[in-house]
C-alpha positions in Angstrom: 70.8 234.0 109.0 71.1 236.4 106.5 67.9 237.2 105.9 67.7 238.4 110.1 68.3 241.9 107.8 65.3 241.9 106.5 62.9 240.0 109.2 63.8 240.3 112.5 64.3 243.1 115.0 61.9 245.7 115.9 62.7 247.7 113.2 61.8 245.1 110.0 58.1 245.5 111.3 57.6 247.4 108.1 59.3 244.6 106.2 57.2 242.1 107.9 54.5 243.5 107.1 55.0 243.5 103.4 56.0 239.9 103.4 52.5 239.4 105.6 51.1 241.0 102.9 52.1 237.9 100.8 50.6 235.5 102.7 53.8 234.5 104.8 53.2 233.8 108.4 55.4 234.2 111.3 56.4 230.6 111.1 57.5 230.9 107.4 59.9 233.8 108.4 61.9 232.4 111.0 63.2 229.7 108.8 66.5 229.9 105.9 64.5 232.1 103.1 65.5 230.8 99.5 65.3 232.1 96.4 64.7 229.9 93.5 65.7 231.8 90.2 63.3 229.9 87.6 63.7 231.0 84.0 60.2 229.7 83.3 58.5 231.1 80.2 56.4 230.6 77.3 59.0 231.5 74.4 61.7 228.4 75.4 61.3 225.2 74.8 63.6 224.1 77.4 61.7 226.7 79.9 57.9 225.9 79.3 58.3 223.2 82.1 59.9 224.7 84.9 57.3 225.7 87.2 57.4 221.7 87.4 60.8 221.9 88.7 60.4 225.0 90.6 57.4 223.3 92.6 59.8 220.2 93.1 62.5 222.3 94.8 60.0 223.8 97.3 58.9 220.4 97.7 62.3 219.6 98.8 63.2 223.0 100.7 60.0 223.0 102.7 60.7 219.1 103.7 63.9 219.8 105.1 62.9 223.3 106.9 63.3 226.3 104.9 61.1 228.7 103.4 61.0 228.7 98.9 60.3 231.9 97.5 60.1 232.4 93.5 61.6 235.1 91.5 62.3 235.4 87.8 65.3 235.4 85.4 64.9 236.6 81.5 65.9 233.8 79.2 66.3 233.9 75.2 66.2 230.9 72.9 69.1 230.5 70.6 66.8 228.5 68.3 64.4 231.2 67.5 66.3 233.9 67.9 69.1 232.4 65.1 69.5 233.9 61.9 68.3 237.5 62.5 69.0 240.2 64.7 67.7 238.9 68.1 70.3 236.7 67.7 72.5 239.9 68.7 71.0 239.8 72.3 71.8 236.2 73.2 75.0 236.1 74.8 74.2 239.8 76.1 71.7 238.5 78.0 73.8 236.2 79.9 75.1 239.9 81.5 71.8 240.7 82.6 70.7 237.5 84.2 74.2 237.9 86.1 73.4 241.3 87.1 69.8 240.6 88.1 69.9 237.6 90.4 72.9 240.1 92.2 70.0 242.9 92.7 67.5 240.3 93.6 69.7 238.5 95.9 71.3 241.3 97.7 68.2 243.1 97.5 65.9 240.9 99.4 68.7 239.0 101.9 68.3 235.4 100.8 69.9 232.7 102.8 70.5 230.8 100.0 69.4 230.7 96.1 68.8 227.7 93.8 68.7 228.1 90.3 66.3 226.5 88.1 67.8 227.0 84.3 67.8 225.4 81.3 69.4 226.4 78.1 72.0 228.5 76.5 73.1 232.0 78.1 70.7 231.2 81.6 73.2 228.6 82.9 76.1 230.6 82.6 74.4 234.1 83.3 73.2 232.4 86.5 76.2 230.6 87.4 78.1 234.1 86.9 75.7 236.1 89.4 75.8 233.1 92.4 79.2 232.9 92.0 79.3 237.0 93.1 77.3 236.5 95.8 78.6 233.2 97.5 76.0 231.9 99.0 74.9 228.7 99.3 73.5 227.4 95.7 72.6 224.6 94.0 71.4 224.5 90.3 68.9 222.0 88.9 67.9 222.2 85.2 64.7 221.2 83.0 66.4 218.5 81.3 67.1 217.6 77.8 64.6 216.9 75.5 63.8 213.8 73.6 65.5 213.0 70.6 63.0 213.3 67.4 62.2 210.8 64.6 62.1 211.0 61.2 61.6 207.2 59.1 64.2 205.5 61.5 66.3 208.0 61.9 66.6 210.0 65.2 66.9 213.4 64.5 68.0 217.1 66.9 67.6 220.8 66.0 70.4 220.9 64.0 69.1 218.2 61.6 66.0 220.4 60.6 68.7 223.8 60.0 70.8 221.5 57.5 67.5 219.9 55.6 66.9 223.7 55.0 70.3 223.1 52.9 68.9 220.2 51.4 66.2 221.9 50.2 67.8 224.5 48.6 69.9 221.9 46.9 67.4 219.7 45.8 67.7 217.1 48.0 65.4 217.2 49.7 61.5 218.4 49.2 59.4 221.0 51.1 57.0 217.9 52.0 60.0 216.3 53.6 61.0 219.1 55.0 57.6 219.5 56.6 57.7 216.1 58.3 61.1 217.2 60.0 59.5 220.2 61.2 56.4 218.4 62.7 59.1 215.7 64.4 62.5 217.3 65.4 61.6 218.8 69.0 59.1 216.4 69.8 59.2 217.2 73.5 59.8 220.2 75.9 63.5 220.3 77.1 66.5 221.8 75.8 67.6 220.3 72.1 68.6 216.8 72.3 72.4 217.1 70.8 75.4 217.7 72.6 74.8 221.6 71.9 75.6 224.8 74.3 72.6 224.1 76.7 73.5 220.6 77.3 77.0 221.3 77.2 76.7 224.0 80.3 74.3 221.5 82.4 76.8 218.7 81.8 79.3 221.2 83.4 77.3 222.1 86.3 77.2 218.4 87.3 81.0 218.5 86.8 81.7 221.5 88.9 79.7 220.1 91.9 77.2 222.4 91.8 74.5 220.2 90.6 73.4 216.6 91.6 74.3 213.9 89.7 72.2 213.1 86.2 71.5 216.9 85.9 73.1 217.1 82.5 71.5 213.9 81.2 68.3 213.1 83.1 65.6 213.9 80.5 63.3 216.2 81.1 59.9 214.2 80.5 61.5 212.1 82.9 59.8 211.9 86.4 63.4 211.1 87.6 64.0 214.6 86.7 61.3 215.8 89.1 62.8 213.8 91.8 66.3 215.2 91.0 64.2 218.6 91.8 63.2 217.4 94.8 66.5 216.5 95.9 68.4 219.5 94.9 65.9 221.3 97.1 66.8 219.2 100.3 70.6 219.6 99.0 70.4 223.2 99.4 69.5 222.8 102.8 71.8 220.8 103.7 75.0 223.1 102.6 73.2 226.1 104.7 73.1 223.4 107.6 76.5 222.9 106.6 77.5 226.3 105.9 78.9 225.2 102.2 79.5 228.3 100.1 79.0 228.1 95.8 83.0 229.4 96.0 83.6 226.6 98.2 82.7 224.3 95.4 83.8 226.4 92.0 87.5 226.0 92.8 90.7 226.0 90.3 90.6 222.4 90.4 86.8 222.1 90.1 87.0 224.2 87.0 90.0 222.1 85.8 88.1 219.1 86.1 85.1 220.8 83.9 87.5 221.7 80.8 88.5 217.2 81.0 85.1 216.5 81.1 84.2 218.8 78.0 87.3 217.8 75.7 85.9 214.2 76.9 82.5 214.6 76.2 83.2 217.1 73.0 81.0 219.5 74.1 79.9 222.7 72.3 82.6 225.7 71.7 80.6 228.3 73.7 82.0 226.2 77.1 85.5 228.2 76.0 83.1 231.6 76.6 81.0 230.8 79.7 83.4 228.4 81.9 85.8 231.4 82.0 83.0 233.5 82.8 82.1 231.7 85.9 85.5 231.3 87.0 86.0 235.0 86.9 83.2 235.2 89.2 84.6 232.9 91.5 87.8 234.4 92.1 89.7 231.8 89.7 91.3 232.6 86.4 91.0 229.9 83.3 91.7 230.7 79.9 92.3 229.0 76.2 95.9 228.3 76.8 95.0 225.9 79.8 91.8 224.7 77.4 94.8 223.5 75.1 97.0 222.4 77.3 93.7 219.9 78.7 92.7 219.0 75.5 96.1 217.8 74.0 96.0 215.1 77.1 92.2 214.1 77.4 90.6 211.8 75.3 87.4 212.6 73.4 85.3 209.5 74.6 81.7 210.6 73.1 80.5 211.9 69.7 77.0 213.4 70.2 74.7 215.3 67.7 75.8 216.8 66.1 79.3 215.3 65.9 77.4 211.7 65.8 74.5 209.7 65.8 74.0 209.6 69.5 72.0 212.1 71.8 71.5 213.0 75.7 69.0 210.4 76.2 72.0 207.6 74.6 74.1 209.5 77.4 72.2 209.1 80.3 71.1 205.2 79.5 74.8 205.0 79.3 75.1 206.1 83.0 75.4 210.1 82.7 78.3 212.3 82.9 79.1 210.7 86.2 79.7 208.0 84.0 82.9 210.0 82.1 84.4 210.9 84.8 84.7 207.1 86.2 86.6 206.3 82.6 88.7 209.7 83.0 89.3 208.9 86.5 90.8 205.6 85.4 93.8 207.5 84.4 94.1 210.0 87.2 92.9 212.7 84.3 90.7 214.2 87.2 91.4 216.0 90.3 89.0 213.6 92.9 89.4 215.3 96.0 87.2 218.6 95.0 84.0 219.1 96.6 80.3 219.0 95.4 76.9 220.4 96.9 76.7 216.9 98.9 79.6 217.7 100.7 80.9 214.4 99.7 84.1 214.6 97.8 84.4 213.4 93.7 85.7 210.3 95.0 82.9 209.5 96.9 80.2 210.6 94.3 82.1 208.3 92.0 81.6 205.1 93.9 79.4 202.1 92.4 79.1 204.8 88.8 79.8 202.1 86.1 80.0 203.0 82.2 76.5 200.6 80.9 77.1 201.3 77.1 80.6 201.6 75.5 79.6 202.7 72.6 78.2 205.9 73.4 81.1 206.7 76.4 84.3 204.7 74.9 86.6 203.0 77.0 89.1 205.3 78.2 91.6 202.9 76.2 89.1 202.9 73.0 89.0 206.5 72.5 87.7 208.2 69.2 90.9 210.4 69.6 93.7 210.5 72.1 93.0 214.7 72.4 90.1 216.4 73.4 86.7 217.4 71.3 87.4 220.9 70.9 90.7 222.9 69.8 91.9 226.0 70.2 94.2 227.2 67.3 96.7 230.3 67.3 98.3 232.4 64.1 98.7 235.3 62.7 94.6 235.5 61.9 94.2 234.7 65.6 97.1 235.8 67.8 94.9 235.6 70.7 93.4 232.3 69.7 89.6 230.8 68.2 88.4 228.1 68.7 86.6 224.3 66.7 84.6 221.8 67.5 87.0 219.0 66.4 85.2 215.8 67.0 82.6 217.2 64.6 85.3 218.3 62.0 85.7 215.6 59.2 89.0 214.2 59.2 89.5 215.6 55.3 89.0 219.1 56.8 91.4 219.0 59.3 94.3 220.1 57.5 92.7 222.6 55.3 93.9 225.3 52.7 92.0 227.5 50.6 90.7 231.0 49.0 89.1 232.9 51.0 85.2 234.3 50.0 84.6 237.4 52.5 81.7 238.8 53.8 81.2 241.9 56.4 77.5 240.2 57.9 75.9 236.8 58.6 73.2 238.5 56.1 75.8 238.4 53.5 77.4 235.3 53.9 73.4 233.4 53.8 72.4 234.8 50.4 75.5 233.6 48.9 75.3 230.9 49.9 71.6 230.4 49.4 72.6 231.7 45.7 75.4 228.8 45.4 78.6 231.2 45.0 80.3 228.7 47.7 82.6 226.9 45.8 84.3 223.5 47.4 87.9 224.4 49.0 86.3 227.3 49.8 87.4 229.7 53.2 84.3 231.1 54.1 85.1 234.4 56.3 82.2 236.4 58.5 83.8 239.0 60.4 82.7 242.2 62.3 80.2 239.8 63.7 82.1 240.0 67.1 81.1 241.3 70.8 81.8 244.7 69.6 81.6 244.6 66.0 78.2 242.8 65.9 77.2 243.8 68.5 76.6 240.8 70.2 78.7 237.8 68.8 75.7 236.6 66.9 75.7 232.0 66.5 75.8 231.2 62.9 74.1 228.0 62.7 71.7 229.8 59.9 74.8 229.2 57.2 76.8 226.6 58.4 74.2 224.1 58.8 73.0 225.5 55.1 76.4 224.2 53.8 76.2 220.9 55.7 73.0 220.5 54.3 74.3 221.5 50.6 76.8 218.5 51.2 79.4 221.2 51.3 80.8 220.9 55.1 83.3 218.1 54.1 84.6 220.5 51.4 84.2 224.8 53.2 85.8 225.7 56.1 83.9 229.0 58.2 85.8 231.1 60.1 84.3 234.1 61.7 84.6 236.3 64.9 81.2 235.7 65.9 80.2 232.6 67.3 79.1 229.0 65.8 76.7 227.0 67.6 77.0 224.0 69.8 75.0 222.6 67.4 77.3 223.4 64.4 79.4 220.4 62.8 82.1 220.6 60.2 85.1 223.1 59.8 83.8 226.1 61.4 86.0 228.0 63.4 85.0 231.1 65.3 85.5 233.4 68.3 88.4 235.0 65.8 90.2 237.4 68.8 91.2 239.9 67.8 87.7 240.6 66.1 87.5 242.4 63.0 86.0 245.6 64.8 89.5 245.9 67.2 91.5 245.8 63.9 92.0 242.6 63.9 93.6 240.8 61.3 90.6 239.0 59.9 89.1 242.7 58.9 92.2 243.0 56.2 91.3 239.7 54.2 90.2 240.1 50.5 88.6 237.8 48.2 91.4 235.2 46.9 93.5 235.3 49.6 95.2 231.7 50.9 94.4 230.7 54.6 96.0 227.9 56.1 94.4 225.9 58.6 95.5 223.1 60.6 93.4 221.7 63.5 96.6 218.7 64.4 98.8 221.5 64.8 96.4 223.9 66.0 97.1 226.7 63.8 94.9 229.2 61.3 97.8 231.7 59.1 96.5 233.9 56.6 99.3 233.5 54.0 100.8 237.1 53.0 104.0 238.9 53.5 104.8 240.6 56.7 105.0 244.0 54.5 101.5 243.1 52.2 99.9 242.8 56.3 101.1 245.5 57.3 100.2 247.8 54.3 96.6 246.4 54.6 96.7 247.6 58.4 98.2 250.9 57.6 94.8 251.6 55.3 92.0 249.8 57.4 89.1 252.0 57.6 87.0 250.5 60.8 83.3 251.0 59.8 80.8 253.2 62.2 79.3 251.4 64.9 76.1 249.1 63.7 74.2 250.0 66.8 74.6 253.6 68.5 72.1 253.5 71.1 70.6 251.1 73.3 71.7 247.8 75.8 73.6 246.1 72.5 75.4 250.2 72.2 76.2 249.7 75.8 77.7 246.7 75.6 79.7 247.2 72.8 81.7 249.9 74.4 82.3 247.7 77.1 83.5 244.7 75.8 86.3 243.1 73.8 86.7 239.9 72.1 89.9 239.0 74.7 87.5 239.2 77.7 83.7 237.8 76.6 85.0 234.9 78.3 85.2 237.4 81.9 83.3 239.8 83.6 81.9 242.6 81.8 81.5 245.8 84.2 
């Protein structure tokens, strides 16, 4: 085992003795220790349960023979951290958790971790730090939460940002308002829409490394307890079986989890964080192979915010496992990869039966024949950026119009808030990006203001930040190069034409060859935003053309 190097020979007497000083006893020590990583707190919704979960897992370690032993992970929540500057140490943070279940790990000689996530950056930050260490791992999550109510209407997190829009608009009142406020998140959980957090737990279950319903399962659910328990018994199991996490996250494992999200049209941050992972794991995926996937999988669900349905419609209609069955229907998946079962896809997918074709559409039924998000190349994006296109209305998907620039997130709000957004509108955001930001800040603050305004059938937003899972309409982000590496998208004015074409998957600003390159010639970069600090740090070390890998 490999925690023998830090409990047994005559010279971990010291060691023992600080473990004794714990409570363990001698018994405890000479089984498999595991870590479970639980991002439990007070601040997330999606966290405030997990010492529920976490107790579950031991359940199921101690059943099957192994020793659980708790340690933390830092977690932020996009919600309440959107539209300000914490929202700069969101996706940073996904570094840190990395970094910190490596120290842990390594530091204390696990046999085997599970992780106990939830939302946004902690999947992915967690995923990213196992993936290092290849140990054995398994990942269960809190769960999604409930779907709210408003009159009879159900209504997610992203409903409440747009009624802000309404508001301002005079549609709607601040009484109203209130009543969304009091009924959106009526549950703990992570938000009920199709958005980043449910889009990375969906993925998990995909990749192999979680048991089946972990991205659907909700997380009021006492199913979602015994999922716990099982995943503890899993991880077991694969140390029994001596089943590695890179054993699982293969090329064709990760391959699988880009069909899956153009199926299930899952949020754009997947095209940050599934790269991410795979860098970890030794396996290199990037926006050109996203494409290439997209243009040949159908997009066979449209949920919040791209429709009315939300994970709890998902998982009565038989879970993720549920997409792949219709995918695999045309061969669109690779069958033969592994999970933490140790059974093969094929397997896992025996007796899985789609119970409600009208949330997962028949494979021959789809709602398009190409995938749920795009990426789209040009001049304003050489390297590519990328749209959620099954929440794109079918008006704006062939777009052209003046551009309205704005150097913050800040700036972009109040004029927006003051009504200088004019429909056919090009609404740019730059030096919002990894470096430029710092941070690559989510701009769900503004877009869903102009969905709520009755103004995302009409505006396109393009920025090189980020746009939430939650965002719906033409918004097109991750903009690479960003503004702050000289970038294209730092030279646009007020006025100028941009093209856009999601069928065709391009974004052109529309100048002369010799007009471009006299703008470049005269670019000015601003000073750097933040000159000291873990944002400072950060933005010396990355670039927009590799947030998607490691960052060292």
């Amino acid at each position: 085992m490999k925690s023998n190097t830090v409990k047994e020979g005559l010279s971990k007497a010291p060691h023992r003795s600080l473990f004794k000083a714990m409570g363990y006893i001698d018994e405890e020590l000479s089984r498999p220790l595991i870590g479970i990583v639980s991002a439990k707190s007070e601040i997330v919704p999606g966290h405030t349960h997990l010492d529920q979960i976490t107790e579950a897992v031991k359940t199921g370690i101690r059943m099957s023979g192994g020793t659980p032993i708790e340690i933390p992970a830092i977690g932020v929540c996009d919600g309440i951290a959107m539209g300000h500057e914490g929202m700069k140490y969101s996706l940073v943070s996904r570094e840190l958790i990395a970094d910190s279940i490596e120290c842990m790990a390594m530091g204390h000689g696990f046999d085997g971790l599970v992780l106990v996530p939830n939302c946004d950056k902690i999947v992915p930050g967690m995923l990213m730090g196992a993936a290092r260490l290849n140990l054995p791992t398994t990942l269960v999550s809190g769960g999604p939460m409930l779907a709210g109510k408003v009159g009879n209407k159900k209504v997610s997190l992203s409903l409440i940002f747009e009624a802000v829009g309404k508001v301002t608009a005079g549609d709607m009142t601040p009484e109203e308002l209130l009543e969304y406020e009091e009924k959106t998140c009526p549950t703990c959980g992570s938000c009920s829409g199709m958005f980043t957090a449910n889009s990375m737990n969906c993925m998990t279950e995909v990749l192999g490394i979680a048991l089946n319903g972990n991205g659907s399962v909700p997380a009021v659910f006492s199913e979602r307890i015994r999922l716990a328990k099982y995943t503890g018994i899993a991880i077991m199991n694969m140390i029994e079986r001596n089943i590695c996490i890179r054993d699982i996250l293969t090329k064709e494992a990760f391959y699988n989890a880009l069909t899956v999200d153009m199926a299930l049209g899952c949020s754009t941050n997947t095209m940050l964080h599934l790269p991410a992972i795979a860098h970890e794991a030794g396996v290199s995926i990037n926006l050109d192979i996203a494409n290439e996937i997209s243009n040949k999988t159908p997009n066979l669900c449209k949920l919040a915010p791209a429709g009315s349905h939300h994970m709890e419609d998902l998982y009565y209609a038989g879970g993720v496992m549920a997409v792949m069955k219709e995918l695999s229907k045309k061969d669109l998946l690779n069958e033969n990869v592994i999970s933490i079962t140790g059974k093969t896809l094929n397997q896992n997918l025996e007796g899985i039966t789609n119970k409600d074709d009208t949330v997962i559409r028949d494979i021959n039924n789809p709602y398009s024949a190409t995938g749920g998000i795009a990426v789209l190349k040009g001049n304003l994006a050489p390297n590519g950026c990328v749209v959620k296109r099954s929440a794109v209305a079918p008006e704006m998907l062939v777009h052209s119009g003046s551009a309205k620039v704005f150097n913050s997130e800040e700036e972009a709000s109040d004029a927006i808030m003051s009504s200088k957004i004019q429909k056919g509108d090009v609404l740019v955001i730059r030096y919002e990006g990894p470096k430029g930001g710092p941070g690559m800040r989510e701009m769900l603050s503004p877009t869903a203001t102009l969905a709520g305004m009755g103004l995302d059938r009409d505006v396109a937003l393009i920025t090189d930040g980020r746009f939430s899972g939650a965002t719906r309409g033409a918004c097109i982000g991750h903009i690479s190069p960003e503004a702050a590496e000289g970038g294209l998208i730092a030279v646009v004015q007020d006025g100028d034409i941009i093209d856009i074409n999601m069928n065709d998957c391009t974004i052109n600003l529309k100048l002369s060859d010799e007009e471009i390159k006299k703008r470049m010639d005269n670019l000015v970069l601003p000073e750097p935003k933040v000159k000291t600090g873990y944002l400072a740090r950060y933005a010396k070390l990355v670039t927009s053309a590799n947030t998607g890998a490691i960052l060292s």
